[in-house]
Backbone as a chain_set.jsonl record, in Angstrom:
{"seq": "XXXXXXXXXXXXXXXXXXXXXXXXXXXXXXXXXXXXXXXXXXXXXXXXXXXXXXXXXXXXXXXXXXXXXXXXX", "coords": {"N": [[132.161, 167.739, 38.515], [129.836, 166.291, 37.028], [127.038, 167.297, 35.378], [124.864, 165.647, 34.155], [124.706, 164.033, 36.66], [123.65, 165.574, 38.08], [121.393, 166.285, 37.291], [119.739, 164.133, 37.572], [119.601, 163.328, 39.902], [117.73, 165.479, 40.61], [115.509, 164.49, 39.192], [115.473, 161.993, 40.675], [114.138, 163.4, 42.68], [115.363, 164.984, 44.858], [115.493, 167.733, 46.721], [117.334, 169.787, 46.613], [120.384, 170.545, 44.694], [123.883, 170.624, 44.727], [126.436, 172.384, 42.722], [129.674, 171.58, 43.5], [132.978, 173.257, 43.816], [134.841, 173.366, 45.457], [137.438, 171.641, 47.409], [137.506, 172.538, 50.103], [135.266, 171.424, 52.658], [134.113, 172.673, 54.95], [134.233, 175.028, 54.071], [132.361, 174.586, 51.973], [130.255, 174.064, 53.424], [129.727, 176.292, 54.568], [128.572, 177.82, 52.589], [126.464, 176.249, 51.067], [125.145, 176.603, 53.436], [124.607, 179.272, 54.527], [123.308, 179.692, 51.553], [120.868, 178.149, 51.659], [120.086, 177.302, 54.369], [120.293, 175.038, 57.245], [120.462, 171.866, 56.767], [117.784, 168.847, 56.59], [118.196, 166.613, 55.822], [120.772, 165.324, 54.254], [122.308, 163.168, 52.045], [124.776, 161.156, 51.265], [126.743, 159.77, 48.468], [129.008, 159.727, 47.403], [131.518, 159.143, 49.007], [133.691, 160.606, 48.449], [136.149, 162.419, 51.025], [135.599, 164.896, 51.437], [133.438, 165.842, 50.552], [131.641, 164.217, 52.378], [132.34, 165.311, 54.479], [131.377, 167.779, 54.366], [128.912, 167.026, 54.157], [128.144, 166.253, 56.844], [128.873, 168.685, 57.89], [126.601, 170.332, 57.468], [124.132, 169.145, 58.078], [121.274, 168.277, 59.722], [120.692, 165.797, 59.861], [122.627, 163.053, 58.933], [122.848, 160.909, 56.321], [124.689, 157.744, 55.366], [125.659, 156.335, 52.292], [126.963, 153.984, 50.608], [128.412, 152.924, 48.234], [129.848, 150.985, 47.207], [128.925, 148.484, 47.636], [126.771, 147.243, 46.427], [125.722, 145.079, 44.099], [126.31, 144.884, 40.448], [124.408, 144.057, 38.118]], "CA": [[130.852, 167.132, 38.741], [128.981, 165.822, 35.616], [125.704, 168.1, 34.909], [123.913, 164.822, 34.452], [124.258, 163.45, 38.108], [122.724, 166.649, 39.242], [119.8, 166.138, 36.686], [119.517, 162.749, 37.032], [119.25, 163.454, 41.363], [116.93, 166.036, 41.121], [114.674, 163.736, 38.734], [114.696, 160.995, 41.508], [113.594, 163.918, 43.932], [116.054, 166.04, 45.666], [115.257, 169.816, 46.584], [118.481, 171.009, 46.175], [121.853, 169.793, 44.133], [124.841, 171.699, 44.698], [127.467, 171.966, 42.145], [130.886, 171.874, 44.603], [133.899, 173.512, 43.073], [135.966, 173.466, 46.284], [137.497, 170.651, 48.529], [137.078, 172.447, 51.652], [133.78, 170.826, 52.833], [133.762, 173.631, 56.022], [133.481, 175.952, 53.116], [131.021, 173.956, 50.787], [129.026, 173.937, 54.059], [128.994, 177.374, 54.983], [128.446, 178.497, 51.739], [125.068, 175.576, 51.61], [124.157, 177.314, 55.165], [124.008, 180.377, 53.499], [122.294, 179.895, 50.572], [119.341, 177.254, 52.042], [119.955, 177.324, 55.157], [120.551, 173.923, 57.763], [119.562, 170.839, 55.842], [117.008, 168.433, 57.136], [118.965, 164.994, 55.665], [121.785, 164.984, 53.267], [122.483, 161.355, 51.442], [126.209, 161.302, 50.523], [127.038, 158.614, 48.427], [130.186, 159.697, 46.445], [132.79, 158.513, 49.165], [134.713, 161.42, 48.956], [136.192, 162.571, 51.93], [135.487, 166.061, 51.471], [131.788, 165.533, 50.8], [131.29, 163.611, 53.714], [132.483, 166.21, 55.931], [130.432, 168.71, 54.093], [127.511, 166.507, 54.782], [128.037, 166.541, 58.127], [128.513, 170.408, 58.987], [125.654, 170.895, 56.513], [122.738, 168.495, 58.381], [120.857, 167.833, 61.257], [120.666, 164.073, 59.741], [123.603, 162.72, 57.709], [123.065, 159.561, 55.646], [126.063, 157.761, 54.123], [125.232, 155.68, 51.561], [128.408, 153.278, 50.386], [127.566, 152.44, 46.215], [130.62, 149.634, 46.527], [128.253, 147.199, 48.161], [125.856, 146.962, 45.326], [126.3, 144.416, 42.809], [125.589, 145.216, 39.306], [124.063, 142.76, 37.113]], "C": [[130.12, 167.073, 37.419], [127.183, 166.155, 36.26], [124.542, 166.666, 35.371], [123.342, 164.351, 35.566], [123.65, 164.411, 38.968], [121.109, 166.588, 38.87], [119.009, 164.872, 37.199], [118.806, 162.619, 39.328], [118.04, 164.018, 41.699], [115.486, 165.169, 40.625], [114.28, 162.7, 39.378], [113.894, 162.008, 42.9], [114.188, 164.549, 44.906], [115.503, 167.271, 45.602], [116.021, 170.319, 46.395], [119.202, 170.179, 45.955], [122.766, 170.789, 44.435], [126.292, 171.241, 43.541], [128.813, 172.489, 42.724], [132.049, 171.957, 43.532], [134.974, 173.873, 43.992], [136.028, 171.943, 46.837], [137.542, 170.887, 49.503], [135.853, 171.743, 52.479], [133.441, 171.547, 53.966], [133.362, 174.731, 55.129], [132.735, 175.938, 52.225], [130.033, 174.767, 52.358], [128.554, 174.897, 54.47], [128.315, 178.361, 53.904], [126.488, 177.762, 51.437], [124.342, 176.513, 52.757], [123.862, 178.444, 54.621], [122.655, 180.971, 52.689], [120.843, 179.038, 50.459], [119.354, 176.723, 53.27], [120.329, 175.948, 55.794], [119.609, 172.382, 56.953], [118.88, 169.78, 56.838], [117.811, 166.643, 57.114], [119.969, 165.789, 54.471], [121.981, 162.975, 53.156], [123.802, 162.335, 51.042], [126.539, 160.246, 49.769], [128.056, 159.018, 47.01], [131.601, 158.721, 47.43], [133.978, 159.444, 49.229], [134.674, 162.041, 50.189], [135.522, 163.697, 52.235], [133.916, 166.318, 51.557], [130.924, 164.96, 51.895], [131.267, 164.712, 54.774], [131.691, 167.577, 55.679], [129.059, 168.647, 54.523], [127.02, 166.333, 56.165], [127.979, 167.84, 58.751], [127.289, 170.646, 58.201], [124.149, 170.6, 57.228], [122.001, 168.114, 59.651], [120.818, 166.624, 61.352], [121.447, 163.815, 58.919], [123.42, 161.091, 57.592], [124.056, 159.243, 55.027], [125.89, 156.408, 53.503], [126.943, 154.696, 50.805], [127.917, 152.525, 49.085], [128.458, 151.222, 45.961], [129.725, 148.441, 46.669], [127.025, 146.714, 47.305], [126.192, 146.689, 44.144], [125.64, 145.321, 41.411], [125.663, 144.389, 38.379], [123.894, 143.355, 35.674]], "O": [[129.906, 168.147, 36.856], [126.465, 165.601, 37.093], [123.773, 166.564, 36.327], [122.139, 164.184, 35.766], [123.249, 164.277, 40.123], [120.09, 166.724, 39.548], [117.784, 164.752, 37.176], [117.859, 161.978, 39.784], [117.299, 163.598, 42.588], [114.511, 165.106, 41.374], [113.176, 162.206, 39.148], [113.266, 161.518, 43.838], [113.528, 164.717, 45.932], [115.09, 167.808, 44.574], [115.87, 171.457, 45.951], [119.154, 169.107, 46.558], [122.336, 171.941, 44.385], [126.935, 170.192, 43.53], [129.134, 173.66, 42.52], [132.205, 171.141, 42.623], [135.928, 174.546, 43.603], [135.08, 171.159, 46.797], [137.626, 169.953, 50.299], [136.406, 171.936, 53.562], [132.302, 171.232, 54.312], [132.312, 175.343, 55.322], [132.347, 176.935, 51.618], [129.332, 175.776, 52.286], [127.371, 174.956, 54.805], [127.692, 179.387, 54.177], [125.49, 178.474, 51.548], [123.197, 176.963, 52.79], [122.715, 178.59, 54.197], [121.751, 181.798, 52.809], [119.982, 179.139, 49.585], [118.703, 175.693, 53.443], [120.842, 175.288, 54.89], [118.415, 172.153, 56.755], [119.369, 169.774, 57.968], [117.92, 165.815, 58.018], [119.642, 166.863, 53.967], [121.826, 162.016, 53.912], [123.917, 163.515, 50.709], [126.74, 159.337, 50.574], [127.835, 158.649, 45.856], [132.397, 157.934, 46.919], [135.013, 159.217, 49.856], [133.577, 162.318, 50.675], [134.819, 163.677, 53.244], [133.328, 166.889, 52.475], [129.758, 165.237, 52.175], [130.434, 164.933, 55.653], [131.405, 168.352, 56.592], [128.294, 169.491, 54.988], [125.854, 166.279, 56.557], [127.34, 168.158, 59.754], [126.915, 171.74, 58.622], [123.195, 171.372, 57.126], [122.62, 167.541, 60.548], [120.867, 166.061, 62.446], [121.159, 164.321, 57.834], [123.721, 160.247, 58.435], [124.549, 160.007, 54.198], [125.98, 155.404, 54.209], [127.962, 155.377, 50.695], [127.087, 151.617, 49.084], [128.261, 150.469, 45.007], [129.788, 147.498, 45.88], [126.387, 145.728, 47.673], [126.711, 147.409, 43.291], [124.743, 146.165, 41.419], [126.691, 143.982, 37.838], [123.632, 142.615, 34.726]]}, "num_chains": 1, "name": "protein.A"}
């Protein structure tokens, strides 16, 4: 995970970044539950599988955001 995209998240306004150093995403999420408890929304918009499913045991609202569908000019 590149430092920046955590800076660069919290600077548009996130409360919490997590820097994930597993691909379980049952154990990202219990480790999240843990340490801040049930999240209110998660945005996912990497696409990985693993993140997705993190974002789901992690939230009471899961957004999934899909970054192919946006051109770039």
């Amino acid at each position: 995970m590149d430092e920046g995209r955590l800076a660069k998240a919290k600077e548009l306004g996130a409360d919490y970044t997590v820097k994930v150093e597993s691909r379980d995403g049952k154990e990202v999420a219990e480790k999240i539950k843990n340490d801040f408890g049930l999240a209110d929304k998660t945005i996912e918009c990497t696409g990985v599988e693993s993140s997705i499913c993190t974002g789901i045991y992690v939230s009471k609202t899961f957004l999934f955001f899909v970054p192919s569908l946006l051109s770039r000019k």
